[in-house]
SEFI-441970 format. One record per residue (C-alpha): x, y, z. Coordinates in steps of 0.1 Angstrom, whole numbers, plus 5000, padded with zeros to 4 digits. Each point is the difference from the previous one (the first is absolute). Example, Ala and Ser with C-alpha at 12.3 -4.5 7.8 and 13.67 -1.06 7.14 Angstrom:
<recs>
@xx:5123&yy:4955&zz:5078
@xx:5014&yy:5034&zz:4993
</recs>
This chain:
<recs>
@xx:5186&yy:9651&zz:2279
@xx:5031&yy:5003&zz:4982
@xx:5005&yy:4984&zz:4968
@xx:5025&yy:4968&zz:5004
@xx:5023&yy:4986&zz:4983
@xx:5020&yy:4967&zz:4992
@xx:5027&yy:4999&zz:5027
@xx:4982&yy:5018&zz:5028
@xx:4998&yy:4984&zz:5032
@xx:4966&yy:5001&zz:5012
@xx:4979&yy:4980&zz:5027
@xx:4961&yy:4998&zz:5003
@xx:4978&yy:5029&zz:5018
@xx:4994&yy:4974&zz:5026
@xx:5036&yy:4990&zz:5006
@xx:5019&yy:4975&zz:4994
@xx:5036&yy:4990&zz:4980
@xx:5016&yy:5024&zz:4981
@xx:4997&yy:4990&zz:4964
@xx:5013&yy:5009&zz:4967
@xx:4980&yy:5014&zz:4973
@xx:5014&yy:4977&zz:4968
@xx:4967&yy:5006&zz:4971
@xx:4976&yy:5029&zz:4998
@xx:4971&yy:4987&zz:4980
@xx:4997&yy:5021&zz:4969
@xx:5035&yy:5013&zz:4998
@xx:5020&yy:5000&zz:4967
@xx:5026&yy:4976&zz:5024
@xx:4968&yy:4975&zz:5012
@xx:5003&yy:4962&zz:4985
@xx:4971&yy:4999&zz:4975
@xx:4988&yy:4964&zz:5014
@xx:4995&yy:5011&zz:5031
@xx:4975&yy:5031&zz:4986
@xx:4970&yy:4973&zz:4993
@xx:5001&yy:4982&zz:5029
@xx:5007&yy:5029&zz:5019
@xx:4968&yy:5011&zz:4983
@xx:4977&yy:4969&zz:5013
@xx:5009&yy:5001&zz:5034
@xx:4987&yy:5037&zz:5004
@xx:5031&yy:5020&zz:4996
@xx:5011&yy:5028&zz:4975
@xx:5025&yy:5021&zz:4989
@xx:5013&yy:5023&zz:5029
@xx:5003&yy:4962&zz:5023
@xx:5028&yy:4993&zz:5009
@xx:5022&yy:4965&zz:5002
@xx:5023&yy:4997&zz:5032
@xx:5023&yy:4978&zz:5012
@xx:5013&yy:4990&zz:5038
@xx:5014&yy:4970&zz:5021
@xx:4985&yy:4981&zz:5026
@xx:5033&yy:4991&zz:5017
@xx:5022&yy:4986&zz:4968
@xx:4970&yy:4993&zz:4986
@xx:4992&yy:5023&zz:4968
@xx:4964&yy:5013&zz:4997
@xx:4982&yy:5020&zz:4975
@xx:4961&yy:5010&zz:4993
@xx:4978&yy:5030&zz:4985
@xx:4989&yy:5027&zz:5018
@xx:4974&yy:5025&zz:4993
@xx:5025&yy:5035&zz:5003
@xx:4975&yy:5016&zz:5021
@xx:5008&yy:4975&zz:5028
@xx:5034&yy:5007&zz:5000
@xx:5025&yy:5024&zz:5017
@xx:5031&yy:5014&zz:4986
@xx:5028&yy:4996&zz:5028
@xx:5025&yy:5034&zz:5002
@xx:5035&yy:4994&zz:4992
@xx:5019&yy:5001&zz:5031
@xx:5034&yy:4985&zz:4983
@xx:5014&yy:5034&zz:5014
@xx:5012&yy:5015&zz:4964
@xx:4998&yy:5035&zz:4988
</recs>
């Protein structure tokens, strides 16, 4: 898997929306608040934060970063 980062667009293995990476848990950028209860809920540092919309409605949830798929760039620049 490759190693993502804040600002890729990624989706899970299984499908579904394209969302944006916006925390990775344990990076030097990652909101310290969010660490602990980060921690509780069964994920660590390497997990990742995304966000997404459900229509115009804004969405955002943890992942566990081996679920999720980096999409390629296909913006078209060189």
């Amino acid at each position: 898997m490759s190693k993502l980062s804040v600002g890729d667009v990624v989706h899970l293995k299984s499908g579904g929306p394209k969302m944006t990476v916006m925390v990775v848990l344990g990076s030097p950028e990652s909101p310290k608040q969010l660490e602990p209860i980060a921690k509780l809920q069964g994920y660590q540092a390497g997990d990742i934060s995304c966000t997404w919309f459900e229509g115009t409605e804004k969405r955002t949830s943890l992942f566990h970063a081996a679920t999720l798929v980096k999409l390629e760039d296909n913006s078209g620049a060189s």
